[in-house]
C-alpha positions in Angstrom: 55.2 189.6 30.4 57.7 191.8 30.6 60.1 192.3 33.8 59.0 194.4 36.4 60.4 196.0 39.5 59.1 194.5 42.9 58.4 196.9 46.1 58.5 196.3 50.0 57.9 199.1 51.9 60.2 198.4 55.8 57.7 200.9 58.0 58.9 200.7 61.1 56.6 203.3 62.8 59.8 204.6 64.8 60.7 205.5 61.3 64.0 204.6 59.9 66.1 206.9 60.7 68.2 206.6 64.3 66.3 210.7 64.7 63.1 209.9 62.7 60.8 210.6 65.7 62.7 214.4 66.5 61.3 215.0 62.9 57.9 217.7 63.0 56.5 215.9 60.4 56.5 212.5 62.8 54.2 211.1 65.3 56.6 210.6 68.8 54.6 207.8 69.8 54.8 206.3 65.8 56.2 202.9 67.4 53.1 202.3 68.7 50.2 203.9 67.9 48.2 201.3 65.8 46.0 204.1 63.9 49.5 205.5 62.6 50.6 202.0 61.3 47.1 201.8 59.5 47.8 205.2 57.7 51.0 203.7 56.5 49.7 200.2 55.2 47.3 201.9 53.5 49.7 204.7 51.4 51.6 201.8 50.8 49.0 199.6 49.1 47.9 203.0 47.6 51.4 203.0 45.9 51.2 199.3 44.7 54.2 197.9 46.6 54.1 194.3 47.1 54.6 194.1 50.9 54.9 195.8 54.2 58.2 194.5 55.7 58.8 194.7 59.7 61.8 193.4 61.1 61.7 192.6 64.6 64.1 192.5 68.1 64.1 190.2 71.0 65.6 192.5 73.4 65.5 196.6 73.9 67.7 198.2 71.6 69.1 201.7 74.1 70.2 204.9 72.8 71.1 205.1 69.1 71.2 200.7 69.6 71.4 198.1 66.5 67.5 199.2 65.3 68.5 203.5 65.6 66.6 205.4 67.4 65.1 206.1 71.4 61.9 205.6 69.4 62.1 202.3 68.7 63.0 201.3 72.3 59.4 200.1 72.6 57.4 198.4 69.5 54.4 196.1 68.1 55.7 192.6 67.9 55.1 192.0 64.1 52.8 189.0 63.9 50.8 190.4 66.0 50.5 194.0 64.4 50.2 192.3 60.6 47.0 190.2 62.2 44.9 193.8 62.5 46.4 195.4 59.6 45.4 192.5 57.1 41.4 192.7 57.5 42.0 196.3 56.7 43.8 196.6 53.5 42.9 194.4 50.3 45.6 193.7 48.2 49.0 194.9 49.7 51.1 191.6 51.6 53.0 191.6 55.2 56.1 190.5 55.5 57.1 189.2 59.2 60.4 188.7 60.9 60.8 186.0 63.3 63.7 184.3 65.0 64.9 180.5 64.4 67.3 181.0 67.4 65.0 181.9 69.7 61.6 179.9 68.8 60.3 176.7 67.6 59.8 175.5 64.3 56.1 174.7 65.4 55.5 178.2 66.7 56.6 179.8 63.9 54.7 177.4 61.6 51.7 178.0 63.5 51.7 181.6 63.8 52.4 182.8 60.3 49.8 179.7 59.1 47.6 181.5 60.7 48.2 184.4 59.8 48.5 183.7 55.9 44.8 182.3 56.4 43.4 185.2 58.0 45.4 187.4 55.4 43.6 185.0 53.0 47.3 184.7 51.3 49.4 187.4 51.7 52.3 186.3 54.2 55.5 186.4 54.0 58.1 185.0 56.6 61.5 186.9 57.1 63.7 184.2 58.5 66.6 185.5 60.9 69.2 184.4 63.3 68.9 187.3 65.8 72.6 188.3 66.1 72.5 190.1 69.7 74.2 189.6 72.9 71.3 190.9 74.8 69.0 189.3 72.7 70.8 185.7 74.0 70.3 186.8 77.8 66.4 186.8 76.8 66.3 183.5 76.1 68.3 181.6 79.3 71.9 182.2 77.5 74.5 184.1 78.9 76.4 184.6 75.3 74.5 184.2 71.8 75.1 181.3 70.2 77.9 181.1 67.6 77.7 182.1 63.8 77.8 178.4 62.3 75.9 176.7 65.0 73.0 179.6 64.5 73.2 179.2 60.6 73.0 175.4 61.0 69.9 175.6 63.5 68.5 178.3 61.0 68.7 175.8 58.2 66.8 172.6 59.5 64.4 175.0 61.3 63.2 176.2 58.0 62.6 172.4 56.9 60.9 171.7 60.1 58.4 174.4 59.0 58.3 173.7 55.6 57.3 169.9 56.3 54.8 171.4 58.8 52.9 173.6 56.3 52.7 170.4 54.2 50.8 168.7 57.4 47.2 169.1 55.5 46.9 168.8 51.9 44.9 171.3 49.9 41.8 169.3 49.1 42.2 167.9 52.8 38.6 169.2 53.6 35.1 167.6 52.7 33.1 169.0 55.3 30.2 167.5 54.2 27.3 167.6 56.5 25.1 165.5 55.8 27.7 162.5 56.2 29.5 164.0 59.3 33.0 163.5 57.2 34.9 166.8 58.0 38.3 165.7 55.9 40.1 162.8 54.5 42.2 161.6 56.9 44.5 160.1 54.3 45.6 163.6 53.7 46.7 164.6 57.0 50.5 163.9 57.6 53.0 163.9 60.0 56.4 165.7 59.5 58.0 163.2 61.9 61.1 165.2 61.4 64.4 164.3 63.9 67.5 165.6 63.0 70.4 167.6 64.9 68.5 170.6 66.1 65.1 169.3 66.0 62.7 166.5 66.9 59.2 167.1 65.6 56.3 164.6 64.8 53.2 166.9 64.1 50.9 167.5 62.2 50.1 171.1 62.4 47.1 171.9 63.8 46.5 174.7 61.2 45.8 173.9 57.7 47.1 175.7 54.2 46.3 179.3 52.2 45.6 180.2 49.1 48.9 180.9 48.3 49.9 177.3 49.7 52.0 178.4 52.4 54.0 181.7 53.0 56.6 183.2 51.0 60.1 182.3 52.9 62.2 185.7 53.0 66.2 185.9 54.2 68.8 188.8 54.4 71.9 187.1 55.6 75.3 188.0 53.4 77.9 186.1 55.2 79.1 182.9 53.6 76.5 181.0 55.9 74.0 183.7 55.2 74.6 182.9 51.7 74.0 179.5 51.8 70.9 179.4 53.4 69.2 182.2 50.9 70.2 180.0 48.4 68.7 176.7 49.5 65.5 178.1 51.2 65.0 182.0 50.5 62.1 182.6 47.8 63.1 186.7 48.3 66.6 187.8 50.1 66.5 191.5 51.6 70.5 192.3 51.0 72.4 196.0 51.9 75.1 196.8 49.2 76.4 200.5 48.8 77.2 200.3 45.1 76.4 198.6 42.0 79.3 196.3 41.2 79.1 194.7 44.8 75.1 194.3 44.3 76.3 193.0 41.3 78.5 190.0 42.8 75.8 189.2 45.4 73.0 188.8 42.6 75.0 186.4 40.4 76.5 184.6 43.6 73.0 184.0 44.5 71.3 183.1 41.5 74.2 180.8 40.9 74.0 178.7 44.2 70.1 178.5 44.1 70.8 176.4 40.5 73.6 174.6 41.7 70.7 173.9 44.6 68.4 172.5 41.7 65.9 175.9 42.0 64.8 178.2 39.1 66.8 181.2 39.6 64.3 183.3 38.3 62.6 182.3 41.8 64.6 184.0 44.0 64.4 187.8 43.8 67.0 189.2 45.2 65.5 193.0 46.8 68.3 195.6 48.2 67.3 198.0 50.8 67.4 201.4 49.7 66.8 204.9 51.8 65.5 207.3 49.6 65.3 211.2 50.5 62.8 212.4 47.3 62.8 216.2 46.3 60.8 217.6 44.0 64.5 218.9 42.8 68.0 217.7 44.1 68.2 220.8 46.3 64.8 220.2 48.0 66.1 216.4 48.8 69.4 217.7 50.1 67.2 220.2 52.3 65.4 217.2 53.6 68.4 215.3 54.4 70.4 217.9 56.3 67.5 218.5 58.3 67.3 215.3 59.0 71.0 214.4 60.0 70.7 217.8 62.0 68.6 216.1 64.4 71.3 212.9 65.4 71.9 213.5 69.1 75.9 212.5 69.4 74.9 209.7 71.5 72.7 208.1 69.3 75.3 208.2 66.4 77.2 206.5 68.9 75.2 204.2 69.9 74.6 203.1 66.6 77.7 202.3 65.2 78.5 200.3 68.4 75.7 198.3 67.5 76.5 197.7 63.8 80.1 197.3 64.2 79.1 193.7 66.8 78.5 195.8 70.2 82.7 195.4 71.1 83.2 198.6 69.9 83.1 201.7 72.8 83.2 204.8 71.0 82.4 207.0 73.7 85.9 209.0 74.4 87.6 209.0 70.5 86.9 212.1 68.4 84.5 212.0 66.7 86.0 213.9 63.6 89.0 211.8 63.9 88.5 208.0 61.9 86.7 204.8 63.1 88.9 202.3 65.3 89.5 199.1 64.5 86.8 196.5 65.9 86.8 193.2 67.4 85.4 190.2 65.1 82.0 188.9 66.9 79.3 186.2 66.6 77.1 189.2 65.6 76.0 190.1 62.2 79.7 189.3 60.4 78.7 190.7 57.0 77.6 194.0 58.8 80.2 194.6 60.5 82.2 194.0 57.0 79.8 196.3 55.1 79.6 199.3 57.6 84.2 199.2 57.8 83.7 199.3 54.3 81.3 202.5 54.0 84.1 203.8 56.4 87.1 203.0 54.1 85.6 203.8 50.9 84.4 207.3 51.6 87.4 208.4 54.1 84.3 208.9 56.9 85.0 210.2 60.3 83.2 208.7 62.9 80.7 211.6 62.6 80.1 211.4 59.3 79.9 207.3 59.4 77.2 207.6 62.0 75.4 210.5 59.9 75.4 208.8 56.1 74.1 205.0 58.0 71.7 207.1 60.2 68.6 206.4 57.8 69.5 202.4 56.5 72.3 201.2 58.6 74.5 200.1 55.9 72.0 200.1 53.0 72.0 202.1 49.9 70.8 206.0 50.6 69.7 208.0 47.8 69.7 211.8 47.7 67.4 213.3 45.0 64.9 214.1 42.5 62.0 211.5 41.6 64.1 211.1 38.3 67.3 210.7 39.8 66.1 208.0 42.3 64.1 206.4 39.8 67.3 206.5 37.2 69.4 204.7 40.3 66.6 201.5 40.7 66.5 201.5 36.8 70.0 200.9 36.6 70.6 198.2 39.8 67.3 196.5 38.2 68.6 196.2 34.3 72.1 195.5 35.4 72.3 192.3 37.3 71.6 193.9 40.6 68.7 194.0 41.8 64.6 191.9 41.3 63.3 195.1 43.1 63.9 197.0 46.3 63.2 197.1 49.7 62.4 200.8 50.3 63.0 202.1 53.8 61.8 205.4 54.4 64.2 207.4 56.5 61.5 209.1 58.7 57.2 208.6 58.5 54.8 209.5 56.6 56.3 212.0 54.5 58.8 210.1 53.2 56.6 207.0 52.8 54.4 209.9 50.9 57.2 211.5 49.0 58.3 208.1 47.2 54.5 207.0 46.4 53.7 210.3 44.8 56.8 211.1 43.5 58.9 207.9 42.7 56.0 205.5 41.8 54.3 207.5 39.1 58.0 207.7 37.3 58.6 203.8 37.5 55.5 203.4 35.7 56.3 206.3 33.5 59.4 204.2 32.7 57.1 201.2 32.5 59.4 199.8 35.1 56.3 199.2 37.9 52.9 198.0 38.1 49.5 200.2 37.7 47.5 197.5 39.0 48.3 194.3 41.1 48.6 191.5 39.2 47.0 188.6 42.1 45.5 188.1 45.1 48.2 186.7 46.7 52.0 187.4 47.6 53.4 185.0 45.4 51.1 186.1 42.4 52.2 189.7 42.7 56.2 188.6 43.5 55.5 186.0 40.6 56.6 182.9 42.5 55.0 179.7 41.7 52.3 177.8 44.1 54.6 175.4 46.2 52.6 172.1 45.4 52.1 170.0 48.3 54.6 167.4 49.1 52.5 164.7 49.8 50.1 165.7 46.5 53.1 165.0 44.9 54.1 161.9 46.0 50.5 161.3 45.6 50.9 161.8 41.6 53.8 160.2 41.4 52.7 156.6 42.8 49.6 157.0 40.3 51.8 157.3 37.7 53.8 154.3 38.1 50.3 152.5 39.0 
């Protein structure tokens, strides 16, 4: 078959954008009004894309903040949002952030188990550090925990879950009536994991999907970042600003997860991109001046303190004049990297900075026609840049609307995108295998040698 383009669609109902909500077009309350997060699930499995990404914050985000945007100050906690959407929608997936800093690998285990089962397989779980200062006071810290040490506890934590997914085998359940067996005991198992994080015996109390278990999603690009994607991520949701840098990060990548003993080909690799879609380039400038027209100064602000590690005071320097030098931090390193860089690169004031990583903080933003977008994903997609793209919408619906009517129908044009989904399931759809049961395995193998 030949290579397509995958799709997740980030919908924060905020909107993307750190002025999204100021936008006529927007709903104010977007954040969290349920009905409006329905509308957008649904154009988004009306345009085919393979997932509705969320990502999520342990602590309030004020002013323009790491997440943009007064709008967002207040949200749905993903999980539970994804757990209403999925009876309503059929095919499209949900794609859930949660933090292995600040929870346990059997509560995260648990929750998106259950969630994959009531989505009857179309889970994914978007593994993260939480790199927040505030976000650390939440949780009985009064500093966040260092980069290593939260890259270290990120890495077991993932295997904790992993083993716990495994806890019931696939045919595990006989449920036969008239006997009064339920399941085969010899196919429930204990993780009886200790390590140097973690001390875990299980099993989990909540059995396997169709899909097996959830799709395991990452988006760190620091060195540690790196490493993890490459031993555990199945998809990595990554923020480059041009091609030959996308270009390093895909290879680098694809690279580690052989030297890892994976099949590179399973582990699609799915920049964020910010398109603003015109019916001409004009019409897509128009929408992006009007956009960046309504960043309130203290937002911008706020933002850029956020993404350069929250070290960084702003308020007092000119704002036409150019961005200071910042601190290092514990925060998100290759952020902080990435946004300096955007700085550099394009000669930005701190005005400007704050108005070009309004709509994706740090990821790519495209300005154009339906062609010209399309002609940028073709090119990251059949260069060594990109599996597909995480598209995030700098303000909702229209946005959301402007790619599915606009973009879409030219992908497939190209023959670059789906006119139908291919499964049932997230992994069918992203093309990832079924992860076979550990113990099934082990299973196999001992018949063998019998």
């Amino acid at each position: 078959m030949t290579r397509q383009i995958k799709l997740g669609a980030f919908l924060p109902g905020g909107g993307q954008h750190v002025a999204a909500w100021r936008h006529p077009d927007s709903p104010a309350d977007g954040a969290t009004n349920f009905e409006f997060h329905k509308q957008l699930a649904l154009t988004a499995e009306r345009g085919l894309f393979d997932a509705y990404f969320l990502a999520d914050g342990l602590a309030v985000a004020f002013g323009g903040g790491m997440e943009g945007g007064n709008a967002k100050v207040a949200g749905f906690e993903p999980v539970t949002l994804f757990a209403a959407l999925a009876p309503l929608t059929k095919s499209i997936s949900f794609i859930a952030t949660a933090s292995t800093t600040y929870e346990e690998p059997y509560n995260i285990a648990r929750k998106f188990a259950s969630l994959d089962l009531i989505s009857d397989g179309r889970v994914g779980w978007n593994v993260v550090t939480t790199a927040t200062e505030a976000a650390a006071r939440n949780f009985n810290l009064d500093h966040q925990h260092p980069h290593a040490f939260r890259y270290a506890r990120a890495r077991e934590h993932v295997e904790v879950v992993k083993k716990l997914w495994d806890s019931f085998e696939d045919d595990v359940f006989i449920r036969d009536k008239e006997s009064g067996v339920f399941f085969d005991t010899t196919k429930v198992h204990y993780a009886d994991h200790e390590g140097e994080h973690f001390k875990v015996r299980g099993p989990l109390n909540v059995s396997r999907s169709r899909q097996g278990h959830p799709v395991i999603v990452q988006a760190g690009q620091s060195e540690d970042g790196r490493a993890l994607a490459a031993a555990t991520a199945e998809v990595i949701f990554t923020a480059h600003q041009r091609l030959d840098t996308a270009q390093e990060f895909y290879r680098d990548i694809k690279a580690r997860a052989a030297a890892n003993g994976r099949s590179p080909e399973h582990v699609l690799i799915m920049p964020g991109v910010s398109p603003f879609v015109g019916r001409t380039e004009a019409e897509a400038r128009e929408k992006y001046d009007r956009l960046t027209s309504l960043i309130l100064e203290e937002d911008g602000i706020a933002l850029l303190n956020g993404l350069t590690g929250g070290t960084l005071d702003l308020n007092g320097y000119d704002l036409d004049g150019p961005l200071p030098p910042a601190p290092p931090t514990e925060g998100m390193k290759s952020r902080q990297t990435l946004i300096r860089q955007i700085a550099d690169e394009n000669n930005f004031t701190i005005r400007q900075l704050y108005q070009w990583v309004a709509s994706a903080r740090g990821h790519y933003t495209i300005v154009g026609s339906a062609e010209q977008v399309a002609d940028q994903l073709q090119e990251w997609f059949e260069n060594e840049a990109a599996d597909g793209f995480n598209i995030l919408p700098p303000w909702l619906p229209t946005a959301l609307d402007d790619f599915v009517d606009l973009v879409i129908p030219e992908l497939q044009r190209r023959g670059l995108f789906r006119r139908a989904y291919e499964g049932t399931t997230l992994r069918e759809n992203l093309g990832l295998p079924f992860p076979v049961n550990r113990h099934a395995v082990a299973h196999e193998t001992v018949q063998a040698a019998e």
